[in-house]
C-alpha positions as CSV (number, residue, x, y, z in Angstrom):
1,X,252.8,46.1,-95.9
2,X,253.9,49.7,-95.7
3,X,252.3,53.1,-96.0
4,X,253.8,56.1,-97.3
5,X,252.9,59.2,-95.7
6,X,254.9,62.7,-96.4
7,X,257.7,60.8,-97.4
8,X,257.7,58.4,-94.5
9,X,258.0,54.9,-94.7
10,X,255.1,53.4,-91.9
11,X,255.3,50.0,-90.7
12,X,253.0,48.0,-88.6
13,X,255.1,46.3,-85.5
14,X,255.8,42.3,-86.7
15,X,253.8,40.4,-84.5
16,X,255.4,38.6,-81.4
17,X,254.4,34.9,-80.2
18,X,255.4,36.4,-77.0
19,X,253.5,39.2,-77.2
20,X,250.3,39.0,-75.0
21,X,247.1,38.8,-76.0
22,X,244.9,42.5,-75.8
23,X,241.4,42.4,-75.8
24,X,239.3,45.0,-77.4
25,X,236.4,46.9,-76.1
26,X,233.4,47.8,-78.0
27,X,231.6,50.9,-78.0
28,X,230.2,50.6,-74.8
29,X,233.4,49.9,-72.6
30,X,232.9,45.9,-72.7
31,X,235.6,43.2,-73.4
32,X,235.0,41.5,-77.3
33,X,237.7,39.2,-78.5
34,X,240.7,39.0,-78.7
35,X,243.5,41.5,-80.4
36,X,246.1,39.2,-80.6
37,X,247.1,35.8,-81.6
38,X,245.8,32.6,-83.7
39,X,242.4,31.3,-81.7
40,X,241.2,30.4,-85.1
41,X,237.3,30.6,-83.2
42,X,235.5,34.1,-83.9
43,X,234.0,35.6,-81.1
44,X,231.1,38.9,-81.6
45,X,230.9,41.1,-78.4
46,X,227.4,41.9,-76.6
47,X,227.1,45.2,-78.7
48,X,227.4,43.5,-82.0
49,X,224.9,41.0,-80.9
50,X,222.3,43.7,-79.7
51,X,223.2,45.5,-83.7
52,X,222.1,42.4,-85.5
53,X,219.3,41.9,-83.4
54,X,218.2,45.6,-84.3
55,X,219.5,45.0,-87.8
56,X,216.8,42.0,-87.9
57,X,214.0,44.1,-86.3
58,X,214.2,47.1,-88.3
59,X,214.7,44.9,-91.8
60,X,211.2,43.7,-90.8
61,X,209.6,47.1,-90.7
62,X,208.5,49.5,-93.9
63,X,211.4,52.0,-94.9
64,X,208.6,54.3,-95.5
65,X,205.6,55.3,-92.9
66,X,202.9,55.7,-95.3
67,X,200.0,56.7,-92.8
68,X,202.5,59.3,-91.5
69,X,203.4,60.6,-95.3
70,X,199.7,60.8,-96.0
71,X,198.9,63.0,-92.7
72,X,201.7,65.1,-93.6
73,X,200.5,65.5,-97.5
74,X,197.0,66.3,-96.2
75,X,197.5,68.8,-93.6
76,X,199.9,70.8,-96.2
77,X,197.8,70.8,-99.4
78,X,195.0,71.8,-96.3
79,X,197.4,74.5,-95.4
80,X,197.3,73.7,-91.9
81,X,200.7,71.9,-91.7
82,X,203.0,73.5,-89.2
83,X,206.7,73.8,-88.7
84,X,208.3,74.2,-85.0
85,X,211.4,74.7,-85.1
86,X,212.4,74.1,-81.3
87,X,210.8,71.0,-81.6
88,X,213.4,70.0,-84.7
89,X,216.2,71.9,-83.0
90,X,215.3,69.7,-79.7
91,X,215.3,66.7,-81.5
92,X,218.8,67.0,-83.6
93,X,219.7,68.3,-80.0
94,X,219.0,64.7,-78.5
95,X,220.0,62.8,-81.1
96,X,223.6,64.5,-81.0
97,X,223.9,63.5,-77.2
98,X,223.2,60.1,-78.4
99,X,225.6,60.0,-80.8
100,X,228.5,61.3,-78.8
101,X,227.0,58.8,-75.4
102,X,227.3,56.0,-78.2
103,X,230.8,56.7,-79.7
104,X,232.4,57.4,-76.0
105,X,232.8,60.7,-76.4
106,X,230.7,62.1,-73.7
107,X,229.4,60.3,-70.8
């Protein structure tokens, strides 16, 4: 397989049989399977373990909080809903750090 880029011809390396065996680390810095060579087994790291587990858990509960949406409806048609914008700002804030903690770019 090749890829032309800008006129380039790219080429993966041929694999070696004496080329050693990397492993791969997940997201979080730990060892998963292997890179390299013909195990023919399949083996899922921790974190993809702990993801199907949340997968599972959060299949099981409703997409949509419906007490929460009819609060929310009330306290606007009421007039009394308010907006706080540090709050929001604060909590895009967070989740951002999370993010970048989770994909290794910050620590």
């Amino acid at each position: 397989m090749s890829n032309k880029i800008n006129g380039m011809d790219i080429r993966p390396p041929a694999p070696s049989a004496t080329a050693p065996i990397a492993r791969s680390k997940d997201s979080f810095g730990q060892e998963g399977a292997p890179t390299g060579g013909s195990n023919g087994g399949v083996q899922i790291t921790d974190t993809a373990r702990h993801l199907a587990s949340l997968e599972r858990m959060l299949s099981r509960s409703p997409e949509v909080d419906e007490s929460k949406v009819t609060e929310i409806s009330a306290a606007i048609e009421r007039g009394q809903f308010e907006i706080q914008p540090e709050r929001i700002a604060d909590n895009l804030l967070r989740l951002e750090q999370t993010l970048a903690r989770a994909s290794g770019r910050m620590k």
